[in-house]
C-alpha positions in Angstrom: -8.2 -19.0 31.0 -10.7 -21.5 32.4 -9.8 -24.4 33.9 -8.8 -27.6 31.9 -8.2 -30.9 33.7 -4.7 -33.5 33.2 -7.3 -35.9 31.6 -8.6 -33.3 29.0 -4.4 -32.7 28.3 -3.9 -36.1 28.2 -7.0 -36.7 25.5 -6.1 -33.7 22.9 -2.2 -34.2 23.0 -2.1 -38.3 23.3 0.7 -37.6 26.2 1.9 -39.9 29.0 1.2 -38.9 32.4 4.4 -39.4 34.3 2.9 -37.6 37.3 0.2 -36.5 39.1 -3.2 -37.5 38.1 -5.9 -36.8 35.5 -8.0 -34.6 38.1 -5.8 -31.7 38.7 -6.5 -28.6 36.9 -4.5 -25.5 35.3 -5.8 -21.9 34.9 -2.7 -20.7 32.4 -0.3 -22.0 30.1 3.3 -20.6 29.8 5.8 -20.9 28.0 8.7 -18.3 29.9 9.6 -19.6 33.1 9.8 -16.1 34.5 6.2 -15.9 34.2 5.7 -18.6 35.9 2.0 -17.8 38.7 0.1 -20.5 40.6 -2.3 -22.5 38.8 -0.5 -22.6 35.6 0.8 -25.1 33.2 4.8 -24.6 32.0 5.6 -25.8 28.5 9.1 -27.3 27.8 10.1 -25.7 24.4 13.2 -26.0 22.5 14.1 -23.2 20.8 17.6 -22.4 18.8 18.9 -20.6 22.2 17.8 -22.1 25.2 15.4 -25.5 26.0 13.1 -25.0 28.2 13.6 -28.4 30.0 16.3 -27.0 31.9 13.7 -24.5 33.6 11.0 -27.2 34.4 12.1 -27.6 38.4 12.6 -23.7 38.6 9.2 -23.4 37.3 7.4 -25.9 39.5 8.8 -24.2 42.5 7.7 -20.8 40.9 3.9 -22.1 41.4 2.9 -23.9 38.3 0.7 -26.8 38.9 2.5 -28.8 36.2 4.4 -29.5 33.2 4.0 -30.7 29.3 7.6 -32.2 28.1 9.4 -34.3 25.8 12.6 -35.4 27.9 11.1 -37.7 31.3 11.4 -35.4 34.5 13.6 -37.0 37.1 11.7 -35.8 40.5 8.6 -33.8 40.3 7.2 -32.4 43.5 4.2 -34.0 45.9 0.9 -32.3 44.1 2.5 -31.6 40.6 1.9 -33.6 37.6 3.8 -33.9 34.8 2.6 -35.2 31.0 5.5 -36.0 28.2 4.5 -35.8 24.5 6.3 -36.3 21.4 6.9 -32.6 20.8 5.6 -29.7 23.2 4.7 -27.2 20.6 2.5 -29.2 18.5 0.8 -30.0 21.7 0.0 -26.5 22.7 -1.5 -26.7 19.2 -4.0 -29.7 20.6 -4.2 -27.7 23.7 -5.7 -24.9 22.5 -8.0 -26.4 19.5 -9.5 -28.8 22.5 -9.6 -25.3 25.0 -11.5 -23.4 22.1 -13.7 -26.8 21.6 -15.4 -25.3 24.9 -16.7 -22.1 23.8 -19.4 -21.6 21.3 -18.3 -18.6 20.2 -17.4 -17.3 16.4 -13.6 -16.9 15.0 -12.6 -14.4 12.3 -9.1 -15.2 11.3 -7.4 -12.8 9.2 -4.2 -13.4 7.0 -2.6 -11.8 3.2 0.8 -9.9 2.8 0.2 -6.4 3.9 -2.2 -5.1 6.6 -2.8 -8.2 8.7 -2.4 -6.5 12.3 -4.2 -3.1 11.1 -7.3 -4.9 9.6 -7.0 -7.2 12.7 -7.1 -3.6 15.0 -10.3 -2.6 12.8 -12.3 -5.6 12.6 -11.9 -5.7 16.7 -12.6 -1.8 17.0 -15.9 -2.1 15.0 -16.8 -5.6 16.7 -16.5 -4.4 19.8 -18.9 -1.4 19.7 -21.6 -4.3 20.1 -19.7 -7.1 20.9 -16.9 -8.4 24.1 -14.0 -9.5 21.9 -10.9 -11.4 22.1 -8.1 -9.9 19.6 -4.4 -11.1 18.9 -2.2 -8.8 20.7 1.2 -7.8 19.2 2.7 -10.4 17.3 0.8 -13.9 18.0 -0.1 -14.6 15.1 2.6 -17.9 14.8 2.0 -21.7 15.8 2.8 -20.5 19.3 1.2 -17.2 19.5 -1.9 -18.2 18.2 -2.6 -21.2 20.8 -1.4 -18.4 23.7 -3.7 -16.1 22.3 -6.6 -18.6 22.4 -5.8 -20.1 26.2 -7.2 -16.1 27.2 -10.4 -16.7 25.8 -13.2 -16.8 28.4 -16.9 -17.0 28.9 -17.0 -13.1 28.9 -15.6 -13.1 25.0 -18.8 -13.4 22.5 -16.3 -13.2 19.2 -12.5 -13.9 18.3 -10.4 -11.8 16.1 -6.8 -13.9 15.2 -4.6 -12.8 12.8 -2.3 -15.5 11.0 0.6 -15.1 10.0 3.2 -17.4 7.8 6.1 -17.6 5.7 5.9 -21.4 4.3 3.2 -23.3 3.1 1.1 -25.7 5.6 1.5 -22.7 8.4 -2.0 -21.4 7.8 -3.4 -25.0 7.3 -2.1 -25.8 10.8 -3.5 -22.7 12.5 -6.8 -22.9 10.7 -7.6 -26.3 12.1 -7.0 -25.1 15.3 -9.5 -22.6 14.9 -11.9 -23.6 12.3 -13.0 -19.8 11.1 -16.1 -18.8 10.5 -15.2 -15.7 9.0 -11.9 -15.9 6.7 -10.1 -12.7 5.3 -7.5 -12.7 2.9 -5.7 -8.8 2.7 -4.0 -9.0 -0.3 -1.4 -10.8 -1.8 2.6 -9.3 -2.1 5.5 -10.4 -2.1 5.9 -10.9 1.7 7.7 -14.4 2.0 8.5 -14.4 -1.6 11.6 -15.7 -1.0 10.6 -19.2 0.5 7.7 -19.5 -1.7 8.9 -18.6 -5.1 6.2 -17.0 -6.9 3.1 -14.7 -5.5 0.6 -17.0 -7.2 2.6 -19.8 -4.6 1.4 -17.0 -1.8 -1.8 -17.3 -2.7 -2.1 -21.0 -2.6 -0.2 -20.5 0.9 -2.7 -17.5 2.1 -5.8 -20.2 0.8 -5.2 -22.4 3.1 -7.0 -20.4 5.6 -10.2 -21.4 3.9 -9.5 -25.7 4.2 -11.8 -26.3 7.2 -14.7 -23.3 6.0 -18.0 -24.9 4.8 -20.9 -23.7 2.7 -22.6 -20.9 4.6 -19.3 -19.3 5.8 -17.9 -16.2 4.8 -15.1 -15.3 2.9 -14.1 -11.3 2.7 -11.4 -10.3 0.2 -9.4 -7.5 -1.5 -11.8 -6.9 -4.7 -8.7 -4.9 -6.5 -6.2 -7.9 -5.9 -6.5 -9.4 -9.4 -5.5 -13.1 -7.6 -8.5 -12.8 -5.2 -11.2 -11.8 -7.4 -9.9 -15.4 -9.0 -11.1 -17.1 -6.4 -14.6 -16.6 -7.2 -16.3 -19.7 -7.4 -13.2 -21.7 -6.3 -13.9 -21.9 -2.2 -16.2 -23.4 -0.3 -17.2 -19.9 1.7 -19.4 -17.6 0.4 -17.4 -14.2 -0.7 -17.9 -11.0 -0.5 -15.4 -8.4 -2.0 -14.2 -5.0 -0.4 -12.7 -1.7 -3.2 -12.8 1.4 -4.0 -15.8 3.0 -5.9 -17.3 -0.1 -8.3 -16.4 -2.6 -6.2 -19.5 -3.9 -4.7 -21.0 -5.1 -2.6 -18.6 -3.5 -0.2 -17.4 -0.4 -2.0 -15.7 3.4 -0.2 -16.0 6.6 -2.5 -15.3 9.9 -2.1 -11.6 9.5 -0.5 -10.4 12.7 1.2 -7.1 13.5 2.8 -6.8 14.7 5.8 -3.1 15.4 6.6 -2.0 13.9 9.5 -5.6 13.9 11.4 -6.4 10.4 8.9 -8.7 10.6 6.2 -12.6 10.5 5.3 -14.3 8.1 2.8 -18.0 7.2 2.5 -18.7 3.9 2.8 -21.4 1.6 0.7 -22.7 -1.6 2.3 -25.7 -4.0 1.0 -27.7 -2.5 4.1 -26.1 1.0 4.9 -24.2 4.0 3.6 -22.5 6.5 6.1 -19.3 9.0 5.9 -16.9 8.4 8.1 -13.0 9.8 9.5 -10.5 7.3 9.8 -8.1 8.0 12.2 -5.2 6.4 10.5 -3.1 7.9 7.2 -3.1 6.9 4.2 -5.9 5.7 1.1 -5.3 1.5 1.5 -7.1 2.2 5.0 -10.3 1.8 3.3 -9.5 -1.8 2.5 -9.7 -2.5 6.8 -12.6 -0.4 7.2 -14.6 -2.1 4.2 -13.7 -5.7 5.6 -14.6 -4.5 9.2 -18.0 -3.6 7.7 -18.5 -6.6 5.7 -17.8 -8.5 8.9 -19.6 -6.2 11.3 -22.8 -6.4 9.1 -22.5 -10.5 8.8 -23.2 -9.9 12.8 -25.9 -7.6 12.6 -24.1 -4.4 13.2 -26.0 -0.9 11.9 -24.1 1.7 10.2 -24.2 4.0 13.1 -22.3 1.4 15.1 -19.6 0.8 12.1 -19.0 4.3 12.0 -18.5 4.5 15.6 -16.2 1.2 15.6 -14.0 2.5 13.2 -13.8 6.5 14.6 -12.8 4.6 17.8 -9.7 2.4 15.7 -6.2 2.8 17.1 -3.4 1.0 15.3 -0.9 -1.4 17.2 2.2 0.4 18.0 4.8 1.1 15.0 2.0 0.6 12.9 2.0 4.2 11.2 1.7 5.9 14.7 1.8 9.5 14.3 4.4 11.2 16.8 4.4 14.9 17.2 7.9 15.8 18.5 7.7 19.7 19.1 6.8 21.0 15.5 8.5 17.6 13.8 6.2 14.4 12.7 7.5 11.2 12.9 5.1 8.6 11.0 6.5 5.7 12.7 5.8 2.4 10.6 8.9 0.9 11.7 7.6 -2.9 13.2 8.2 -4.6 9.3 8.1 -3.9 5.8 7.8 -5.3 2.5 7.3 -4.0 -1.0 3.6 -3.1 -1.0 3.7 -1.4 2.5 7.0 0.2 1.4 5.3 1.9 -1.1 1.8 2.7 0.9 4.1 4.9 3.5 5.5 6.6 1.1 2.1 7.5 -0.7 1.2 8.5 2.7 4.0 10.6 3.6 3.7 12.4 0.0 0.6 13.5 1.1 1.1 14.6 4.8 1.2 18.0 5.5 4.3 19.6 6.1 7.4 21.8 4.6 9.9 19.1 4.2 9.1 15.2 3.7 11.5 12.6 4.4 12.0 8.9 4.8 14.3 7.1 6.3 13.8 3.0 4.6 15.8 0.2 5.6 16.2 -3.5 4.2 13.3 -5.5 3.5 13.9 -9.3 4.2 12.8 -12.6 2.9 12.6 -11.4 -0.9 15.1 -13.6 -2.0 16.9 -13.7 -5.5 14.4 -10.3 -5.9 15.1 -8.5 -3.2 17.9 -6.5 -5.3 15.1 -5.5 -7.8 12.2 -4.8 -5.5 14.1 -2.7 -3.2 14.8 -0.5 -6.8 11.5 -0.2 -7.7 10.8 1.4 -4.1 14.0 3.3 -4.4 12.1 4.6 -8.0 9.0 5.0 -6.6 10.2 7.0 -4.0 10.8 9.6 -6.8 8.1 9.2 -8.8 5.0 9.7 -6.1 6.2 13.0 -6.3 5.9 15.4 -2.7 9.0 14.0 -0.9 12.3 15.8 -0.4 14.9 13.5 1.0 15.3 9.7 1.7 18.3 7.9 3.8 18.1 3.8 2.9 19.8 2.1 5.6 21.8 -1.2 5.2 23.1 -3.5 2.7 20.1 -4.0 0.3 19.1 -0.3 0.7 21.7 0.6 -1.3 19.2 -0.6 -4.2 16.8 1.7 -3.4 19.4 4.3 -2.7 20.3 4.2 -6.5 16.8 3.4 -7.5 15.8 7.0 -5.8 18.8 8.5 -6.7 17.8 7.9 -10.7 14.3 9.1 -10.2 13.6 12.8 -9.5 13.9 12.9 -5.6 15.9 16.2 -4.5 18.0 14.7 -1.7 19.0 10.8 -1.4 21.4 9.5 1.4 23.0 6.2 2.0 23.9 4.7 4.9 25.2 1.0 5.3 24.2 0.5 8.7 22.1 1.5 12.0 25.3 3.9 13.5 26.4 5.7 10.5 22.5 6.3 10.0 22.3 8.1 13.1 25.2 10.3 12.6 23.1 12.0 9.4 19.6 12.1 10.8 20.1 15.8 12.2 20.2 16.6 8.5 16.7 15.6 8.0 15.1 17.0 11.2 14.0 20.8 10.5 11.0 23.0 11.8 7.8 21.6 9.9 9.4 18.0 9.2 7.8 15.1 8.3 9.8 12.0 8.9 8.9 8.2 7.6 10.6 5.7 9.3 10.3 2.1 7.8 11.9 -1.4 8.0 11.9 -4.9 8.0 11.6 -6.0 11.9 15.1 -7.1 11.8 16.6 -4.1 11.4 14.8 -2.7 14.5 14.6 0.6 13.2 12.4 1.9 16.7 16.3 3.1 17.9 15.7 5.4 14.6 12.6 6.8 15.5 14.0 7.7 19.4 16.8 9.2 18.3 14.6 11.3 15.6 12.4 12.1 18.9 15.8 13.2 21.3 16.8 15.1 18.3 13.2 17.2 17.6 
């Protein structure tokens, strides 16, 4: 981070300066107290655990140059300042929109249901064959991710790549006029967040919001095959383009080829290029990240020889369908989150993975509300129906769904477990010379202590 002055904090947030004065500077903002290093700035938060005001005098004697808080500090140390505001997180928000006010430098903010933090990983992997770029890591993508994500931008970044996430509506509002994109893209549209929304045509109202602060001239890049996007032709003030399979112009992928657990191959058709190319990831929705990565990559005068090379180069975020060979057992580990859609795109993809026995091993998917009974059925039935797979243990309480969902379709071998432990004690049935093992859940049910215990047991 660059330096920012008290007075610049003091002008985006409105604070009170309560100590110190408006010349001092900060180099970093943070909001854990154990990561406290000189020259930063600590933020008070209140959180449901902890508040971070009882941490302000540990962090000021850690090194930071100052703090942002709600409740007055009674004695801040000679040389530190000290600003109070109204609430600390919405003022990280003003922080960072004032911090990006600095650079002139183009955003690309991505949001949608299902492959947010993969298309994210692509766009930056074909962007940065040409270009220095600054990417949300991990899971920023929130109110207070997004702002930490931004305060690492410097003058060495010519492009931003944020992902957005939400599960209510105004969340994408508030993030986008932080940002202001100049580049928008919409995924898809699921039934991630169904629960607090209601409905998915109430996602896509919600996922729209991203466009609120776009003028003529910017760009818009959707899911052509998403029935709700393609009706938002003509609706938004962006120009669109639209990413499919074959027919889909302008940004179409044909010839789609398998190839086990090595990725897959599609050619790809721009308005200026057409190239082949291997995607190093599994499955045949990877074609919607690579398409969007193009349409963005050409918008910023990228040849096809550099796309190509971007997206050969991709490597997905950690649980994000990584491919683990254990000795001769694969564990396709998709295990940070899940939801309907991506539910059944792992299974497509472990249906076609090469190997002599296919498994999954699906937990709960959360925040589906009254449907979550019905959609974890349909996977349960899906399950059986994309043909290819020979066993699948659901995990927790609304697994059982798709437990009897599976167990009425035609799949060979269903288990159910109702938690974590009892889980573990029947994953030796599934691990076998040649395996293939899926392991999928919602973040909550942290199913990464699955995919060690598949890896101790291969």
């Amino acid at each position: 981070m660059e330096a920012m002055t008290v007075q610049e904090l003091l002008e985006a947030t409105g604070g009170r300066l309560l100590a110190g004065s408006p010349e001092q500077t900060f180099t970093a903002v943070e909001t854990d107290s154990r990561a406290i290093h000189a020259g930063a700035l600590f933020v008070a938060l209140r959180g449901e655990k902890t508040d971070g005001h009882k941490y302000v005098a540990g962090a000021l004697a850690a090194g930071a140059e100052g703090c942002l808080v709600v409740d007055p500090v009674n004695t801040v140390a000679e040389g530190k300042f000290c600003v109070q505001v109204p609430d600390t997180l919405l003022a990280i928000g003003e922080v960072a929109r004032a911090y990006k006010a600095k650079f002139d430098i183009p955003v690309v903010g991505i949001t949608g249901s299902v492959g947010k933090t993969t298309t994210k990983d692509m766009v930056a992997a074909v962007l940065g064959k040409k270009y220095k770029v600054l990417k949300t890591e991990g899971n920023f993508n929130n109110e207070l991710g997004l702002p930490l994500t931004l305060f690492r931008l410097t003058r060495e970044h010519q492009i931003c790549v944020l992902e957005m996430g939400m599960n209510h509506f105004g969340e994408i509002d508030y993030l986008t006029k932080i940002v202001r994109p100049d580049v928008a893209v919409i995924t898809n549209i699921g039934d991630a967040h169904i629960e607090n929304l209601g409905s998915r045509a109430n996602i896509l109202k919600a996922k729209s919001e991203i466009f609120n602060y776009m003028e003529s001239g910017s760009l818009a890049v959707l899911n052509g095959d998403d029935p709700l996007l393609r009706g938002l032709e003509g609706q938004i003030a962006p120009d669109i383009v639209f990413c499919g399979e074959d027919h889909q112009p302008p940004y179409e992928a044909k010839i789609i080829k398998q190839l086990g657990s090595k990725g897959m191959s599609c050619t790809v058709k721009t308005p200026a290029a057409e190239f082949t190319v291997t995607v190093p990831a599994l499955g045949n929705h990877m074609i919607y990240p690579v398409l969007m990565a193009c349409a963005i990559g050409e918008k910023f005068g990228m040849t096809g020889e550099e796309m190509k090379a971007g997206v050969e180069a991709f490597v997905p975020t950690k649980m994000r369908m990584n491919v683990i060979r254990q000795g001769d057992v694969t564990i396709l580990d998709d295990a940070y989150n899940a939801n309907p859609q991506s539910m059944r795109a792992a299974l497509e993809v472990l249906s076609q993975t090469d190997g002599t026995y296919r498994a999954a091993v699906l937990g709960d998917m959360f925040e589906l509300g009254v449907l979550g009974p019905d959609l974890h059925r349909c996977v349960g039935e899906f399950a059986g129906a994309v043909g290819n797979i020979d066993a699948l243990l659901a995990v927790g309480d609304l697994a059982w769904n798709l437990y009897d969902g599976a167990n009425q379709s035609d799949l060979p071998n269903v288990f159910y477990a109702k938690d974590k432990a009892s889980a573990m004690a029947m994953l030796p049935e599934l691990v076998r010379p040649g395996a293939v093992i899926l392991v999928k859940a919602s973040r909550g049910m942290h199913f990464e202590e699955i995919v060690r215990e598949l890896q101790r047991l291969s």
